[in-house]
C-alpha positions in Angstrom: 3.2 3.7 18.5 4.2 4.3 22.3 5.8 7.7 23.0 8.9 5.5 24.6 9.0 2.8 22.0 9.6 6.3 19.7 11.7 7.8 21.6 14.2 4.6 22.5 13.7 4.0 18.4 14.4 7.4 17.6 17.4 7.5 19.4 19.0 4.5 17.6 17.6 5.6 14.5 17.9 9.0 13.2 17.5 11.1 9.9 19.6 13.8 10.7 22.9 11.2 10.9 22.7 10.5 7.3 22.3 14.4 6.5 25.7 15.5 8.1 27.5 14.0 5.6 25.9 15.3 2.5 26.5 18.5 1.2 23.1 19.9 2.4 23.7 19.2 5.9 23.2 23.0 7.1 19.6 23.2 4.8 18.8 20.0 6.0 19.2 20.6 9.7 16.0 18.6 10.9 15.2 15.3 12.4 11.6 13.6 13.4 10.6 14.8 16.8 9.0 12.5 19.6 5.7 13.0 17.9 6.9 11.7 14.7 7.0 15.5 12.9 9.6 17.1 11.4 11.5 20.1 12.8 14.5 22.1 12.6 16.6 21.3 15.2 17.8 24.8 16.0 14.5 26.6 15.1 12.1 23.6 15.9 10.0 24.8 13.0 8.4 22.9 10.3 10.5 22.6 6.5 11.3 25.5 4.7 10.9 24.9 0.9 12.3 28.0 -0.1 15.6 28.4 1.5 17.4 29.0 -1.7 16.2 32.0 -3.2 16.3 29.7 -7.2 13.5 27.4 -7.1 15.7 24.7 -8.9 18.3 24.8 -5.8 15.3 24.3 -3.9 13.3 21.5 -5.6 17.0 19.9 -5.4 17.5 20.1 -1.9 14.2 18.8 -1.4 14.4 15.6 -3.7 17.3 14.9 -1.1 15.3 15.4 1.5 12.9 12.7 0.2 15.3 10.0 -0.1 16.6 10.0 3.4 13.3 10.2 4.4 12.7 7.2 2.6 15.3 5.5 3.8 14.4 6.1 7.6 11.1 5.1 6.7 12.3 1.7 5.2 14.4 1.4 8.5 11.5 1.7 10.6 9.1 -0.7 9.0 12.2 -3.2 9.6 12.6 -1.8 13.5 9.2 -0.2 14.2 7.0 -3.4 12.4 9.6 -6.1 12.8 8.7 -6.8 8.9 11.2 -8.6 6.1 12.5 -7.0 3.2 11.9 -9.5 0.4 14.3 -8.6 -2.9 12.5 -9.5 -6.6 12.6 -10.6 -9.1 12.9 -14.2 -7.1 15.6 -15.2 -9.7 17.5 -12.6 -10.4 21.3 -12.6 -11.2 24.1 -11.3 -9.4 24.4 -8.1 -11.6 20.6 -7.6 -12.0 18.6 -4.5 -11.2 16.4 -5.3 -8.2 13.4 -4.1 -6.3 11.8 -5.0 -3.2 8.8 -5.1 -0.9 8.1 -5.3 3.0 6.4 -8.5 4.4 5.4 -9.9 8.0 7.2 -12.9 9.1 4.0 -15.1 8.4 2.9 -13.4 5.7 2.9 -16.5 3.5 2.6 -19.2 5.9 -0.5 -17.9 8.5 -4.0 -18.9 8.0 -5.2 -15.8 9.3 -5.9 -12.3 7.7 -3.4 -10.7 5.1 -4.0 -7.3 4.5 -2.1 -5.7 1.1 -1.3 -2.0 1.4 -1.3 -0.3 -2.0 -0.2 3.2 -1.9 -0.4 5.9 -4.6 1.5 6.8 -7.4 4.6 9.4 -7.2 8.0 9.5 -6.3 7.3 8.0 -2.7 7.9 4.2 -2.0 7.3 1.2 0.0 5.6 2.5 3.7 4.6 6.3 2.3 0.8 7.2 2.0 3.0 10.6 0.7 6.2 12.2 1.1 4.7 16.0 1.1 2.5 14.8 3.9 5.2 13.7 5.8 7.2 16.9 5.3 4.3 18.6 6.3 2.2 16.6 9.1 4.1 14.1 10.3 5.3 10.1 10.0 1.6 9.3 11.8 -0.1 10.7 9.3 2.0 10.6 5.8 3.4 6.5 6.7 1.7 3.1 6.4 2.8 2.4 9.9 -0.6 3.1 12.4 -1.7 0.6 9.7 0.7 -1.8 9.7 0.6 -2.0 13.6 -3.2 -1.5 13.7 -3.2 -5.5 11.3 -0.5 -6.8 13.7 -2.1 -5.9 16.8 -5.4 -7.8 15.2 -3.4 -10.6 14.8 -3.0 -10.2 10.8 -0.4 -10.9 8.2 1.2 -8.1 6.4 2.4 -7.1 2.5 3.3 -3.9 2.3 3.7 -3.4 -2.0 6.4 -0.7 -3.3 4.9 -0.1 -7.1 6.8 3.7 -7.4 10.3 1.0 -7.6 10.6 0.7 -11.3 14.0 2.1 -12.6 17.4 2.0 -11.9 19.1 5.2 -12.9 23.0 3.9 -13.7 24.6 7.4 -13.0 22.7 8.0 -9.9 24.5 7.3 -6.4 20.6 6.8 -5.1 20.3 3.9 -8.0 16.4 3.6 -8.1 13.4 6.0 -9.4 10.1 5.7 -10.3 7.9 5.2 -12.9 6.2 9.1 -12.6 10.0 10.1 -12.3 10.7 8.2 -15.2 8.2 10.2 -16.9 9.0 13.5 -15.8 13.1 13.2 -16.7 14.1 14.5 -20.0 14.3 12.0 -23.0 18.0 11.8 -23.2 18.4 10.3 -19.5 16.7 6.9 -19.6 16.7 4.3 -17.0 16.8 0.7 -16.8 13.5 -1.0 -16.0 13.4 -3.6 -13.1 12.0 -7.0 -14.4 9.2 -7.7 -12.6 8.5 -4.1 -11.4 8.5 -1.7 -14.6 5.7 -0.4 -13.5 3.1 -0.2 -10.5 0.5 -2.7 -12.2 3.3 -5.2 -13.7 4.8 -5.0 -9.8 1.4 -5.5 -8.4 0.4 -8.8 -10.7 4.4 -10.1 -10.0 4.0 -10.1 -6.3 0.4 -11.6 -6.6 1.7 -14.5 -8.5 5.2 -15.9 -6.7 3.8 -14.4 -3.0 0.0 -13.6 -2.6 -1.7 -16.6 -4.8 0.9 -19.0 -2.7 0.3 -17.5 0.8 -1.7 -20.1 3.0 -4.2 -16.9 4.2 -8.4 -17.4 3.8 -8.4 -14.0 4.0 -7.0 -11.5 1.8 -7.9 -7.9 1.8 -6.3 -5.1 -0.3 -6.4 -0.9 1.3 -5.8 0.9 -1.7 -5.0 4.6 -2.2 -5.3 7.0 -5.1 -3.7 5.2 -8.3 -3.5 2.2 -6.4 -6.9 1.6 -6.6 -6.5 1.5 -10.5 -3.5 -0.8 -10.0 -5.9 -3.1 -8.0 -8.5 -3.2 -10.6 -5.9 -4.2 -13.2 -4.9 -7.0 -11.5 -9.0 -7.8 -10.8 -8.6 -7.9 -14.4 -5.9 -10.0 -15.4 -5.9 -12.7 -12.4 -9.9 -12.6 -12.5 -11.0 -15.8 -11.2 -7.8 -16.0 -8.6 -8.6 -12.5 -6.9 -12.0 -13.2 -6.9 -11.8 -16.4 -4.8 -9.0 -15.2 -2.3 -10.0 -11.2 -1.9 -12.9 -11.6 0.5 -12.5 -7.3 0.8 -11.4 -4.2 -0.6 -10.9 -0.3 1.0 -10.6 2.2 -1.7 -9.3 5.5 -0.7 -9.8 8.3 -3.3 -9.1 5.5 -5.8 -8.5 6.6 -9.6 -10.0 3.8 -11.2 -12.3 4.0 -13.4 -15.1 0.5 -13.9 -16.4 1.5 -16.9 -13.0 1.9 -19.1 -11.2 -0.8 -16.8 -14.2 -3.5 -16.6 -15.0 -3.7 -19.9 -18.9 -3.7 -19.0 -17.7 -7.2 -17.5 -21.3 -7.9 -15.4 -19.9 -10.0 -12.7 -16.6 -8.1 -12.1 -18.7 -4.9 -11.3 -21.2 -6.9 -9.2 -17.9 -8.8 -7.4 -16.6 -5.0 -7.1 -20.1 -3.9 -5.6 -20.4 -6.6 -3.3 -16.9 -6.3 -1.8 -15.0 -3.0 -1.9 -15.7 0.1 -0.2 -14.3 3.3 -0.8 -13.7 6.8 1.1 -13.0 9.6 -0.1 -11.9 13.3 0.2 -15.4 15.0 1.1 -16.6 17.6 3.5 -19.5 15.5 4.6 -18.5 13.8 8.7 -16.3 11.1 9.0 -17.7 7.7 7.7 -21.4 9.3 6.0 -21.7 8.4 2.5 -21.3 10.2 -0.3 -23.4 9.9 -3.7 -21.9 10.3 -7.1 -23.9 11.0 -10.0 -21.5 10.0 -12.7 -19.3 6.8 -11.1 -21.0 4.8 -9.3 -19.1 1.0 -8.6 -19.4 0.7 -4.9 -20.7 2.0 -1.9 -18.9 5.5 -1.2 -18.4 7.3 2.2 -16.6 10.9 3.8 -12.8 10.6 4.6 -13.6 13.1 7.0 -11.3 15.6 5.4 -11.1 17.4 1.9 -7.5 17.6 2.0 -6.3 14.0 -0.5 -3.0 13.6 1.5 -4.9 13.4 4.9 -7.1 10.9 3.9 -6.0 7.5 4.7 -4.7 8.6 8.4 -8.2 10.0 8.7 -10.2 7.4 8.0 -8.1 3.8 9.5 -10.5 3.0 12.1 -13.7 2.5 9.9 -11.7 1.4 7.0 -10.4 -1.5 9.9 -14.1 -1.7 11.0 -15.3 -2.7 7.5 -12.5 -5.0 7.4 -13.3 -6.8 10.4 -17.1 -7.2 9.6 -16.2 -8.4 6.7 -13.9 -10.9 7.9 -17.0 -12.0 10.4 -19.3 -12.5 7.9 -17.2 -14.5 6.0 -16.1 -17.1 9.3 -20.3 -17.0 9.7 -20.7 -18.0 6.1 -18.2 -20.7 6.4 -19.1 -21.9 9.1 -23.1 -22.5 7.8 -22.2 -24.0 5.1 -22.6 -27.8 4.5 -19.3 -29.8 4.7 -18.5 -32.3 2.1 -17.6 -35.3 3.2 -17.1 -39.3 1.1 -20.1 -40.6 2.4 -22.1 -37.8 1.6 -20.9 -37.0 -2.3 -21.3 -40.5 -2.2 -24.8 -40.9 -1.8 -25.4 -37.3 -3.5 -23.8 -39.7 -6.7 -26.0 -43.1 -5.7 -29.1 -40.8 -5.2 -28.3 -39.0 -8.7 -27.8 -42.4 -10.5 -31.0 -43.6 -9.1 -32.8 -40.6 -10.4 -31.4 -41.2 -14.1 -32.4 -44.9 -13.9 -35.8 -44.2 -13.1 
């Protein structure tokens, strides 16, 4: 994103407003400099965990931090990416708990490419790669958003998924954790799953069936990272013959799924997965080289271009929207060689055929 674009955005948008009126507004004296990085606005240095000398005070202080984080983050895929926030379940009631994902205005109705961003699993949400990476190295590296505006700029559709949505916690002012949050919290406080999104996989297949398997695109393609690459499989799984037709591509990053226990030795799932999905991952190797796995082996692997798991996806965008658009080309080229059915000609394949069986 332009430096003034930021700087006119951050102006109008800022995360240290909704801090002044907690009661960590000293501790949480930072906002996101013109280089999308977080800093102390006093100090300008980078977040200090321990400011409390208890580790509890400080793991507190820093799950506050990560909501208004989110929430600036939701703010600027609405400002930043121009996208819509789309509430499910579709038919909910007045009263009942609800989550939400991010969409382009077209999403559903453009021919053209949709790409489906599929983050990780953890206490992050829609637009977060991570929330520690964020903290630590910045929006540009730690946000979906270089993606986001990399597909819009190529004149793509956009779904970006929120699977970490799955509770709604009753005596919480924030009103909504996730499902690794959910299994983390002591037994005696229990939320209240959201229909539809209980989970990251039951999220995933619900937006695929009442958004994704309507949408007009040719052209789907999922980026996937970490336990969203499971989630992807899962819903390769359940929706087989659907995802099949209208996935034309696939980029794994440091994806967690596993084809032998997921697949179920299913032969043409694995040679689908083979033929379209791609993966990079964490390695020391140069960006983009492949990498060879002895044990797991289900698609063609290559180098992140770092060995730290947080930087991956900002490391490797470009090839990852490199494979993407070959893949994209090869698929207008196939279409395009392809013989066109038309009446006359299924009618003389069917004349032709009769004649055969006469004879």
């Amino acid at each position: 994103m332009g430096s003034m674009l930021w700087l006119q955005i951050q102006q109008e948008l800022s995360l240290r407003k909704p801090t002044e009126g907690s009661e960590y507004q000293e501790e949480l004296k930072y906002d996101f400099n013109i280089k999308g990085e977080l800093r102390h606005l006093d100090t300008n240095e980078s977040f200090v965990f321990n400011y409390y000398n208890g580790h509890e005070q400080n793991h507190k202080c820093y799950k506050v931090l990560g909501y208004f984080i989110t929430q600036y983050v939701y703010k600027l895929l609405e400002r930043i990416c121009m996208l819509q926030k789309v509430s499910i379940p579709t038919d909910a009631t007045e009263d009942e708990p609800r989550s939400f994902f991010f969409m382009s205005k077209n999403a559903l109705t453009s021919s053209s490419s949709l790409i489906i961003l599929l983050q990780d699993r953890g206490v992050f949400c829609a637009g977060q790669w991570g929330r520690r990476v964020i903290v630590s190295e910045g929006l540009r590296h730690g946000t979906q958003i270089p993606f986001i505006k990399m597909a819009l700029q190529s004149h793509w559709e956009v779904i970006v998924l929120n699977p970490n949505d799955n509770f709604t916690d009753p005596n919480s002012e924030k009103g909504r954790f996730s499902a690794w949050e959910e299994a983390s919290t002591s037994t005696q406080i229990r939320g209240i799953p959201k229909r539809g999104s209980s989970s990251p996989e039951e999220h995933t297949v619900y937006i695929w069936d009442h958004f994704i398997a309507k949408s007009a695109a040719r052209n789907v393609a999922f980026i996937a990272h970490g336990y969203g690459g499971l989630v992807f499989v899962d819903l390769l799984l359940q929706r087989k013959h659907e995802v099949m037709n209208k996935v034309s591509s696939v980029a794994f990053i440091d994806s967690t799924h596993n084809m032998q226990h997921q697949s179920r030795h299913d032969p043409e799932i694995q040679k689908w997965i083979h033929k379209n999905c791609r993966e990079w991952v964490s390695n020391s190797k140069p960006l983009n080289k492949t990498v060879h796995f002895l044990m797991r082996v289900s698609c063609p692997a290559f180098s992140a271009g770092t060995e730290k798991y947080g930087l991956a996806p900002s490391c490797c965008l470009q090839p990852i929207f490199k494979y993407l658009k070959r893949k994209l080309k090869a698929k207008i080229t196939e279409a395009s060689n392809s013989p066109v059915a038309t009446r006359s000609s299924t009618r003389r394949k069917a004349i032709n055929k009769g004649m055969l069986v006469c004879s």
